[in-house]
DRENSEMI-427819 format. One record per residue: chain; x, y, z of N, C-alpha, C in turn. Coordinates in nm, 4 decimals. Atoms other than C-alpha are relative to their C-alpha. Layout:
DRENSEMI-427819
<r chain="A" n_east="X" n_north="Y" n_up="Z" ca_east="X" ca_north="Y" ca_up="Z" c_east="X" c_north="Y" c_up="Z"/>
...
end
This chain:
DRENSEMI-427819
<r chain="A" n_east="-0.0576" n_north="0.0863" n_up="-0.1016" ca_east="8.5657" ca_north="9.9614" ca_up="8.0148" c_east="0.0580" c_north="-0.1243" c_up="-0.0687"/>
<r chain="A" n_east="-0.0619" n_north="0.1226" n_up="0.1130" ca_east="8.8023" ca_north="9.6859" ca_up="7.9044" c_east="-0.0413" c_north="-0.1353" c_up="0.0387"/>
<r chain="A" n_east="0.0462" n_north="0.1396" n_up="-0.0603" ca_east="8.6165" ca_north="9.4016" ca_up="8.0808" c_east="-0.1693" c_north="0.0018" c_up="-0.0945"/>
<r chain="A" n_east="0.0802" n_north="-0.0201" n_up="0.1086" ca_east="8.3415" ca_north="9.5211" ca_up="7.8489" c_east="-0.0095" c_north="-0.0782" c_up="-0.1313"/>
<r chain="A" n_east="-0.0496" n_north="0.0339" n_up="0.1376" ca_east="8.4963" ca_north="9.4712" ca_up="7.5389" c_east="0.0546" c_north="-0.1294" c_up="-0.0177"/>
<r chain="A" n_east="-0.0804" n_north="0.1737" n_up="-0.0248" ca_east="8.6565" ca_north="9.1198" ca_up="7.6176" c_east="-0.0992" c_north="-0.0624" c_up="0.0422"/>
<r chain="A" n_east="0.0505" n_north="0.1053" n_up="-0.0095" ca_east="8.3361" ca_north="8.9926" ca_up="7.7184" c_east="-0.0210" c_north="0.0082" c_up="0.1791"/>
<r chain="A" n_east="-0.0659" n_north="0.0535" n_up="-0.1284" ca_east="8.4388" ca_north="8.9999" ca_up="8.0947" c_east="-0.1365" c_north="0.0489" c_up="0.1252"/>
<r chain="A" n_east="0.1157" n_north="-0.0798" n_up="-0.1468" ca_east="8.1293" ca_north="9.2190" ca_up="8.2936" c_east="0.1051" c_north="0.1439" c_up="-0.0347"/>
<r chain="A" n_east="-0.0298" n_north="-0.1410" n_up="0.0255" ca_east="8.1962" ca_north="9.5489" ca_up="8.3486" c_east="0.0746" c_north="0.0782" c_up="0.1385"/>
<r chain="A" n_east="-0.0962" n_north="-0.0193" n_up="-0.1706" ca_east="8.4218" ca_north="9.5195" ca_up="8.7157" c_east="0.1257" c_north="0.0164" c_up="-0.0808"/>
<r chain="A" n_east="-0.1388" n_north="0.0056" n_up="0.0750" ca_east="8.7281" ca_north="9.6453" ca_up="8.6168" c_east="0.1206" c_north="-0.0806" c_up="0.1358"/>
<r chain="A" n_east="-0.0766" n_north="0.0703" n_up="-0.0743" ca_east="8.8865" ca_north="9.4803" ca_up="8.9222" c_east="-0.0126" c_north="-0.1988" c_up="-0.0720"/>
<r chain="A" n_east="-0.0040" n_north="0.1438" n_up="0.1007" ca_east="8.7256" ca_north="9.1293" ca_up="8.6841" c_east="0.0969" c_north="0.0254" c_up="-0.1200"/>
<r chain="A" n_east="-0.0671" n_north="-0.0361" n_up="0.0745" ca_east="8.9128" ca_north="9.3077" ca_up="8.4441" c_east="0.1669" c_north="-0.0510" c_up="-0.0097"/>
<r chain="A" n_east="-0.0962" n_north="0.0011" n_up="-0.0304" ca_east="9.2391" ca_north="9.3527" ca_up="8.5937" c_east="0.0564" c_north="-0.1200" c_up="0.0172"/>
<r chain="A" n_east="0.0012" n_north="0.1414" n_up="-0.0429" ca_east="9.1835" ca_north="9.0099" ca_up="8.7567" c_east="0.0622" c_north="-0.0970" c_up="-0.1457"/>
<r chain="A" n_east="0.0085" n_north="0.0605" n_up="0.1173" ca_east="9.1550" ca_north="8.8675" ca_up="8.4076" c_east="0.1171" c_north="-0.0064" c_up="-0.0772"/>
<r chain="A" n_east="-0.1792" n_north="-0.0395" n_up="0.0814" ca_east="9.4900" ca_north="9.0357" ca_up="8.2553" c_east="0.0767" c_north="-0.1031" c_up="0.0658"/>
<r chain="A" n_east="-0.0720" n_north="0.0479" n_up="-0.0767" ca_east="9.6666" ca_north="8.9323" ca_up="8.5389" c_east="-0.0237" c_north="-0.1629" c_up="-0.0333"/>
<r chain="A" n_east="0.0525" n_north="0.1623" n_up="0.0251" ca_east="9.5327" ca_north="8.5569" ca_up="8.4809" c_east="0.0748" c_north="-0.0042" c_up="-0.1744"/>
<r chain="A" n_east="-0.0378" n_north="0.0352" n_up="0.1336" ca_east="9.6464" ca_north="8.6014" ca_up="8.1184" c_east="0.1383" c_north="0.0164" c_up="-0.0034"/>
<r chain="A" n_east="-0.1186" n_north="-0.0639" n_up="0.0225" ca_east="10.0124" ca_north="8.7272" ca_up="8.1576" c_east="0.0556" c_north="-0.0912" c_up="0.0810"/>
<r chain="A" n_east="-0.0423" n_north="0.1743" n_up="-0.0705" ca_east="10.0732" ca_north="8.4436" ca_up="8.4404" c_east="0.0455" c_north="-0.1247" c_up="-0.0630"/>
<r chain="A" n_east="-0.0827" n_north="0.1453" n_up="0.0647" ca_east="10.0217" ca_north="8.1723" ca_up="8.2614" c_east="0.0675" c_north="0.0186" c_up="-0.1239"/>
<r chain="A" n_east="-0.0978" n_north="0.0511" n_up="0.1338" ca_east="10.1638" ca_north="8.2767" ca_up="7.9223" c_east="0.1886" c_north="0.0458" c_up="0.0547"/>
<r chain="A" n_east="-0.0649" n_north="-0.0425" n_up="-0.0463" ca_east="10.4322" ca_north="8.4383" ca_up="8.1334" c_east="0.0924" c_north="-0.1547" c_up="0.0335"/>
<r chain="A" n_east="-0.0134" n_north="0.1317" n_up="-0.0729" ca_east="10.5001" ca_north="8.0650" ca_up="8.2898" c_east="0.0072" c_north="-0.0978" c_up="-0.1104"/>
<r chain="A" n_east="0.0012" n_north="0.0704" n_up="0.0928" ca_east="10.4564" ca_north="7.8874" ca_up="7.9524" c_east="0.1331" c_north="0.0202" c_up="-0.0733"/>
<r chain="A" n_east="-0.1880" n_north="-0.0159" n_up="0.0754" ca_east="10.7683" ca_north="8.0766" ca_up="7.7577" c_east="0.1088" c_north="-0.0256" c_up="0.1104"/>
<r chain="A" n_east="-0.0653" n_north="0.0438" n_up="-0.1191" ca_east="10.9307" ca_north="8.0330" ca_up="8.1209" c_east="0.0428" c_north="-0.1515" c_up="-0.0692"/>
<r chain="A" n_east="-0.0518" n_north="0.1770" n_up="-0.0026" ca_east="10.9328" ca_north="7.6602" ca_up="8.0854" c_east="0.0235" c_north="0.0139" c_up="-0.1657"/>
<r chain="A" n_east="-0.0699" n_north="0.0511" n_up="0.1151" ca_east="10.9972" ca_north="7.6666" ca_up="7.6809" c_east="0.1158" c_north="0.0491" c_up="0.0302"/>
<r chain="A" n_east="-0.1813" n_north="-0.0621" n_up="0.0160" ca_east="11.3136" ca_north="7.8890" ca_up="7.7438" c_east="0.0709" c_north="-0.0491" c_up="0.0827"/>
<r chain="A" n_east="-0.0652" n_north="0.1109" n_up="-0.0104" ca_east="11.4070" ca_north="7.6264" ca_up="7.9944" c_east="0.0396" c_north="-0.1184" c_up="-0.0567"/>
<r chain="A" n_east="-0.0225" n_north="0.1251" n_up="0.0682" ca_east="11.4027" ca_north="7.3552" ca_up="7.7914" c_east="0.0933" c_north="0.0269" c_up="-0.1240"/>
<r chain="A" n_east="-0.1322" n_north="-0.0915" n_up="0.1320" ca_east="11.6068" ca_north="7.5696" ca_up="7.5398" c_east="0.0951" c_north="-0.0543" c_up="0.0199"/>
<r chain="A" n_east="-0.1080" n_north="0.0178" n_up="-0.0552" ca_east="11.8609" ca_north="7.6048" ca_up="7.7572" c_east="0.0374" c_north="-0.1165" c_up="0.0780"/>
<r chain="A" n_east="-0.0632" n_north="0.1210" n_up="-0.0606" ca_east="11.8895" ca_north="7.2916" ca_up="7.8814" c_east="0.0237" c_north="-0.0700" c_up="-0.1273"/>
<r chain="A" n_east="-0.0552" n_north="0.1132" n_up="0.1579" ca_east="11.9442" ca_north="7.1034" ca_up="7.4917" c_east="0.0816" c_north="0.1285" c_up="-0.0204"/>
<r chain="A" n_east="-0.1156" n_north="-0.0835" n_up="0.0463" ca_east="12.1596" ca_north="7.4225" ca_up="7.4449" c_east="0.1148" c_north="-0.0421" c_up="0.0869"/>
<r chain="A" n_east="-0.1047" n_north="0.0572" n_up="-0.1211" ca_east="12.3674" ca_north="7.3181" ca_up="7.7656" c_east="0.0522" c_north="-0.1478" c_up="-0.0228"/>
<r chain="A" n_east="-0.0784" n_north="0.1376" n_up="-0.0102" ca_east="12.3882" ca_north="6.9463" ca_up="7.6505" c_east="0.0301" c_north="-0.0099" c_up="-0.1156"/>
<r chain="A" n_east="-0.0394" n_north="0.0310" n_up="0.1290" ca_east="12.4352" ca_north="6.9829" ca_up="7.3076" c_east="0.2256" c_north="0.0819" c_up="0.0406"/>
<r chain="A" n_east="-0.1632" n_north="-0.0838" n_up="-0.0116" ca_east="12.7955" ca_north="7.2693" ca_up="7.4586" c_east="0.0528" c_north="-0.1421" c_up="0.0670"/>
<r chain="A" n_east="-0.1136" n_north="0.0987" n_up="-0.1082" ca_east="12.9016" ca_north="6.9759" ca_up="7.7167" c_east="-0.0124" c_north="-0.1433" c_up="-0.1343"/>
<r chain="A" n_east="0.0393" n_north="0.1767" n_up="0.1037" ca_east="12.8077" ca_north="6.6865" ca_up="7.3990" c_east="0.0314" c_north="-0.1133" c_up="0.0546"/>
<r chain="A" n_east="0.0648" n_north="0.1042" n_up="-0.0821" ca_east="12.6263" ca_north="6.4926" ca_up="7.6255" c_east="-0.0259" c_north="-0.0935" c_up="-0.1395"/>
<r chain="A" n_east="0.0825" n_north="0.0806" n_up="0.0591" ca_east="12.5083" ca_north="6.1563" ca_up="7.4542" c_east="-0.1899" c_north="0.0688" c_up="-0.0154"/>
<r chain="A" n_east="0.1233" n_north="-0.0410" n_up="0.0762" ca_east="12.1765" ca_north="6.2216" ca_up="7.2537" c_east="-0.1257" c_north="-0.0621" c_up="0.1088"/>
<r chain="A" n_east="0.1648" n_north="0.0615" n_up="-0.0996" ca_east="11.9166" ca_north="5.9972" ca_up="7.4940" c_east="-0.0017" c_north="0.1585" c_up="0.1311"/>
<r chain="A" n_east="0.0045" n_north="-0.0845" n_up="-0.1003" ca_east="12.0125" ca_north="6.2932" ca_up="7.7458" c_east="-0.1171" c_north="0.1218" c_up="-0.0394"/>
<r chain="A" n_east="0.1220" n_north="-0.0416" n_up="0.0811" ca_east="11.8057" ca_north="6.5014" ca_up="7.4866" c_east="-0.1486" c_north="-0.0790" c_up="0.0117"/>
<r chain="A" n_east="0.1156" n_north="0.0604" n_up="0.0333" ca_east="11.5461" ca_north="6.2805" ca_up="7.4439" c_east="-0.1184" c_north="-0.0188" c_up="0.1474"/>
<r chain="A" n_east="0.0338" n_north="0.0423" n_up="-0.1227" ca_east="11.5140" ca_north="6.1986" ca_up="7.8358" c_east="-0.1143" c_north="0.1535" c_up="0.0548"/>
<r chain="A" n_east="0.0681" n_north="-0.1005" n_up="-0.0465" ca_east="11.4462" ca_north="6.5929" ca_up="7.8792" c_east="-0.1485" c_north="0.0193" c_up="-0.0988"/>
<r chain="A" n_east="0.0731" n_north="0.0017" n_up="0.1101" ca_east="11.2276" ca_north="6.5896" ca_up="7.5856" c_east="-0.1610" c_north="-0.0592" c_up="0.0812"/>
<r chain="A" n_east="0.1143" n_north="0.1374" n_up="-0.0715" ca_east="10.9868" ca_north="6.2823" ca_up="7.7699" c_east="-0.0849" c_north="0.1335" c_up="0.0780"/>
<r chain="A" n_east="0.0279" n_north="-0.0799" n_up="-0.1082" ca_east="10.9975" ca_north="6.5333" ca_up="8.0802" c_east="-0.0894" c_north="0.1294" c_up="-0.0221"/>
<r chain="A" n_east="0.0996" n_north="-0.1277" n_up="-0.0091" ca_east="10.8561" ca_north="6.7934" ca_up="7.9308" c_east="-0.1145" c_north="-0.0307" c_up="-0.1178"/>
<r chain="A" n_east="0.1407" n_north="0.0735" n_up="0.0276" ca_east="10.5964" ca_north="6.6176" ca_up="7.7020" c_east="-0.1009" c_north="-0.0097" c_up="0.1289"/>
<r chain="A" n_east="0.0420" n_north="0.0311" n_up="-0.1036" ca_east="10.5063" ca_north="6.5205" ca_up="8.0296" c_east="-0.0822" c_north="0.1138" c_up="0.0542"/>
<r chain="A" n_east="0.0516" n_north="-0.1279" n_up="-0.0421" ca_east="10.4261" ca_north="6.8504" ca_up="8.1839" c_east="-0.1013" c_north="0.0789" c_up="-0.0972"/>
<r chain="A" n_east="0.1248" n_north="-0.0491" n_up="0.0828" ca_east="10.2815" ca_north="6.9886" ca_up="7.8904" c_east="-0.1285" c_north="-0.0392" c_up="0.0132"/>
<r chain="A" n_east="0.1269" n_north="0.0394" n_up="0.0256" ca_east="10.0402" ca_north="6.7086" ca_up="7.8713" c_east="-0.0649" c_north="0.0252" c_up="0.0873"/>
<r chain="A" n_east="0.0529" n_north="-0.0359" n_up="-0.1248" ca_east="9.9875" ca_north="6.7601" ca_up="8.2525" c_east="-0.0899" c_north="0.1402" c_up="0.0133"/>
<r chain="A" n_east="0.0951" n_north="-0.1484" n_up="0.0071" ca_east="9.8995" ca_north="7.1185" ca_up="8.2097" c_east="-0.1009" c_north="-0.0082" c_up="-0.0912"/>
<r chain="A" n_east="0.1145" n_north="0.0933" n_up="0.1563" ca_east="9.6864" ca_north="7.0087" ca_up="7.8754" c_east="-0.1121" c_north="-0.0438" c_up="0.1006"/>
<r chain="A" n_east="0.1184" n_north="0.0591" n_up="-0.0716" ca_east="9.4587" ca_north="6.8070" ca_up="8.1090" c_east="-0.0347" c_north="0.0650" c_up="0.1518"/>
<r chain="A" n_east="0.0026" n_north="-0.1347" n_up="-0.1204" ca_east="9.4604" ca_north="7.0502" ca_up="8.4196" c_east="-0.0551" c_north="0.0745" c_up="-0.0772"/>
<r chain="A" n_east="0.1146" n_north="-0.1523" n_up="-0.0402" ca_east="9.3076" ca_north="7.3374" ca_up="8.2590" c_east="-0.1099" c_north="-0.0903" c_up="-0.0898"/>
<r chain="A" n_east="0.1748" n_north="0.0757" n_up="-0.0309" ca_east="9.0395" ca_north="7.0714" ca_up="8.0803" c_east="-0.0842" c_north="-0.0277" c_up="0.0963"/>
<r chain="A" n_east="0.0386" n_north="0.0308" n_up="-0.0769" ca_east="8.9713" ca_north="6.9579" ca_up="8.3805" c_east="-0.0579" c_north="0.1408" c_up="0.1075"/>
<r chain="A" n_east="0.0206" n_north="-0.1398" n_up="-0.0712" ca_east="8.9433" ca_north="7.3003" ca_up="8.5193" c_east="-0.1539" c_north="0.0668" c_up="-0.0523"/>
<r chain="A" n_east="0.1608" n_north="-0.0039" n_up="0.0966" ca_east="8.6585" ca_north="7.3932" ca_up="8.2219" c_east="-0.0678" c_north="-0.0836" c_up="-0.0198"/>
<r chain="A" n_east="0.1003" n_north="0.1004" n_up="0.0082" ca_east="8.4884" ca_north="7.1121" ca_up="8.2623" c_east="-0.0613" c_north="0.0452" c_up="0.1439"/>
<r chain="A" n_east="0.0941" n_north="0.0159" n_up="-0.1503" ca_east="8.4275" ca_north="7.1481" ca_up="8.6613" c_east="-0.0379" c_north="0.1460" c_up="0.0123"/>
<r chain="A" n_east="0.0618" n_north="-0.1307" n_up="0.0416" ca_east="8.3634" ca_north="7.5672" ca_up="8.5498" c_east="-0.1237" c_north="0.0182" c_up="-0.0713"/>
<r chain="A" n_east="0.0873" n_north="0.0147" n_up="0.0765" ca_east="8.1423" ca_north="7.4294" ca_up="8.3386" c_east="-0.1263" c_north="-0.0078" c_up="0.0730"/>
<r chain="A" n_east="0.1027" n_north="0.0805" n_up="-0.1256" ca_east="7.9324" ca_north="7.2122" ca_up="8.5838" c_east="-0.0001" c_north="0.0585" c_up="0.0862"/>
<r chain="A" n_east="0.0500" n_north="-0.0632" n_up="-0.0936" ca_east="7.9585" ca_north="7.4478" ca_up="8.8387" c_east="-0.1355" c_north="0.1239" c_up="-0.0762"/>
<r chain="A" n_east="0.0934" n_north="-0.0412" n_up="0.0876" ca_east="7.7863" ca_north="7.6708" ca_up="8.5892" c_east="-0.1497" c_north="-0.0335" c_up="-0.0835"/>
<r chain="A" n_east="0.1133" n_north="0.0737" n_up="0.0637" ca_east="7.5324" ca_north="7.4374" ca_up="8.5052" c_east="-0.0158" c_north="-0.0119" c_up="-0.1672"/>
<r chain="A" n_east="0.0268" n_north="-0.0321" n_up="0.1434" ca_east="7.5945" ca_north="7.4259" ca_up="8.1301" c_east="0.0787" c_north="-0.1448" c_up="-0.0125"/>
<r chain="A" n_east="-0.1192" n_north="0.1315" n_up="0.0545" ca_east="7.8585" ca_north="7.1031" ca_up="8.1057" c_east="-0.0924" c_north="-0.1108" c_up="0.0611"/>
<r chain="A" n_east="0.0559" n_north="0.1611" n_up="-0.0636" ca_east="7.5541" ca_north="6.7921" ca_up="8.1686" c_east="0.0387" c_north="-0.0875" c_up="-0.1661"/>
<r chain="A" n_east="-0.0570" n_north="0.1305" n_up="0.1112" ca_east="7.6964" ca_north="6.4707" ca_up="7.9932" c_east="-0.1282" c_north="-0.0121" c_up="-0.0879"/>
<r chain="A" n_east="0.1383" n_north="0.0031" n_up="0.0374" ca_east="7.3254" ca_north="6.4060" ca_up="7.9121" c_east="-0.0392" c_north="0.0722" c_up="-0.1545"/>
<r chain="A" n_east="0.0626" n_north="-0.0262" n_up="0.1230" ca_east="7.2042" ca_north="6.4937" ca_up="7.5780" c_east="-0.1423" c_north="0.0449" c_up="-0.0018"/>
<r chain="A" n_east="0.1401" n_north="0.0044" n_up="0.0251" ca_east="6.8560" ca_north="6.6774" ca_up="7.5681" c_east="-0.0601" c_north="-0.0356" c_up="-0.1051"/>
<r chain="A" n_east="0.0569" n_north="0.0561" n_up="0.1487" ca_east="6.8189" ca_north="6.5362" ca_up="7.2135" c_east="-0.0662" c_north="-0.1203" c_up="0.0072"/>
<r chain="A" n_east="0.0013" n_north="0.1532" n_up="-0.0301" ca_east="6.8363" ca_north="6.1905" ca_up="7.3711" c_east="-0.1714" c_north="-0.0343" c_up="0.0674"/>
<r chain="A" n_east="0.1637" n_north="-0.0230" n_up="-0.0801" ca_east="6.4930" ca_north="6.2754" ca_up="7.5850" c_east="-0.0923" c_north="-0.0028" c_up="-0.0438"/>
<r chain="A" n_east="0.1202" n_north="-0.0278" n_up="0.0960" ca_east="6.2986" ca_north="6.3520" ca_up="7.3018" c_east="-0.0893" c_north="-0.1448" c_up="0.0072"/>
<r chain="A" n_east="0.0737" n_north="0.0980" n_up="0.0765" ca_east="6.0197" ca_north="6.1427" ca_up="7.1731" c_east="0.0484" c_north="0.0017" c_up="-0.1384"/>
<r chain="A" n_east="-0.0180" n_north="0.0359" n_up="0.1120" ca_east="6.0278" ca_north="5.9963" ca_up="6.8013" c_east="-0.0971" c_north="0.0920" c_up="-0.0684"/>
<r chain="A" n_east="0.0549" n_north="-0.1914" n_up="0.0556" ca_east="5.8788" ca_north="6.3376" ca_up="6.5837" c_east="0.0132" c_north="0.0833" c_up="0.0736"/>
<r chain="A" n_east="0.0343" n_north="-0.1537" n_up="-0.0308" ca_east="5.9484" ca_north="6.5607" ca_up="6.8062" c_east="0.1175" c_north="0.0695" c_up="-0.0331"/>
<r chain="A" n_east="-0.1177" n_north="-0.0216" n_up="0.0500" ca_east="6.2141" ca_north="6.8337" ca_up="6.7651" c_east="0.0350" c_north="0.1111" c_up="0.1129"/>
<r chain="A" n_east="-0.0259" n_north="-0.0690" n_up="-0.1409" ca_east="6.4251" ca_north="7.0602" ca_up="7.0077" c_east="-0.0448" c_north="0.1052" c_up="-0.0642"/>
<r chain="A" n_east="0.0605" n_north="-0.2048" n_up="0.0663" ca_east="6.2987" ca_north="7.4661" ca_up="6.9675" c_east="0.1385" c_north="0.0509" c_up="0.1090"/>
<r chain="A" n_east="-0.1485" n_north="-0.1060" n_up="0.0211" ca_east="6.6120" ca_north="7.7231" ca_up="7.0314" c_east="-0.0120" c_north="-0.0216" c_up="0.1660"/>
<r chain="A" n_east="-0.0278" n_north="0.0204" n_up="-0.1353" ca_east="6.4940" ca_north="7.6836" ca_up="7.4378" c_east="0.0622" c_north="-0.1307" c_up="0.0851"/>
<r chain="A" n_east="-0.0781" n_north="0.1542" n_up="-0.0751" ca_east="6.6009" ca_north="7.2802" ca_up="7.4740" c_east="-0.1152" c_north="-0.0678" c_up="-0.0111"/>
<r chain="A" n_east="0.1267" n_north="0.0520" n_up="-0.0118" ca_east="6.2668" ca_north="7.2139" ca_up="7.4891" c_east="-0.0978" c_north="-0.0736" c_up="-0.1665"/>
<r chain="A" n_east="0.1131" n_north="0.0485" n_up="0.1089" ca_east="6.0512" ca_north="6.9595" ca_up="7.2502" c_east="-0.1393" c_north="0.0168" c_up="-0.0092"/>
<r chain="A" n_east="0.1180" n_north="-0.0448" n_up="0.0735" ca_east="5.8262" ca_north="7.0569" ca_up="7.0342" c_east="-0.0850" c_north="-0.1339" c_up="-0.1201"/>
<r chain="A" n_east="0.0395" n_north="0.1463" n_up="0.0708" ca_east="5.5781" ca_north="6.8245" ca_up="6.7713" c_east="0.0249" c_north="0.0416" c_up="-0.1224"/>
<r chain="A" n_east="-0.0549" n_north="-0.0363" n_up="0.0968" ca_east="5.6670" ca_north="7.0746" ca_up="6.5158" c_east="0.1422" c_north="0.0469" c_up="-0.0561"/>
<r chain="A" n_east="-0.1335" n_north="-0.0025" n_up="0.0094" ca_east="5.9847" ca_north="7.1032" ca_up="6.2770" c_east="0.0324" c_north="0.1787" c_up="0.0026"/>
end
């Protein structure tokens, strides 16, 4: 099963789900680079002034970074719904000799 082998469970509808989630967004990512192509290919044929470059340039820094912090923000609150993303430090809890053991939990030995 290919939801197996990727990690995913063993639903091949999580499976399918999963592709589909992967082919979207990279699908949507060369989308917007091969716009931005063609738009400095379009102003370089009409030889637009150069800031016209630069302006689209901003615009799509922009978006990138937008998407950049959208899907952090996405694995962070996946995280915490998951219970695995606490700011908190269990290291911080400890006492002075003690040490964490592989469960989170302090121990008096190393």
């Amino acid at each position: 099963m290919p939801g197996q082998f990727w990690g995913l469970g063993s639903s091949a509808a999580h499976a399918a789900r999963w592709m589909w989630n992967l082919y979207h967004w990279w699908v949507g990512r060369v989308a917007l680079l091969a716009a931005f192509a063609n738009a400095l290919v379009g102003f370089v044929l009409a030889q637009l002034p150069a800031w016209y470059s630069w302006g689209l340039a901003l615009i799509w820094a922009t978006i990138w970074l937008a998407a950049g912090a959208k899907m952090a923000l996405n694995a962070r609150r996946r995280r915490r719904a998951a219970g695995l993303g606490s700011i908190e430090d269990p290291r911080a809890q400890q006492e002075p000799g003690q040490f964490m053991t592989a469960g989170g939990k302090a121990s008096g030995e190393p």
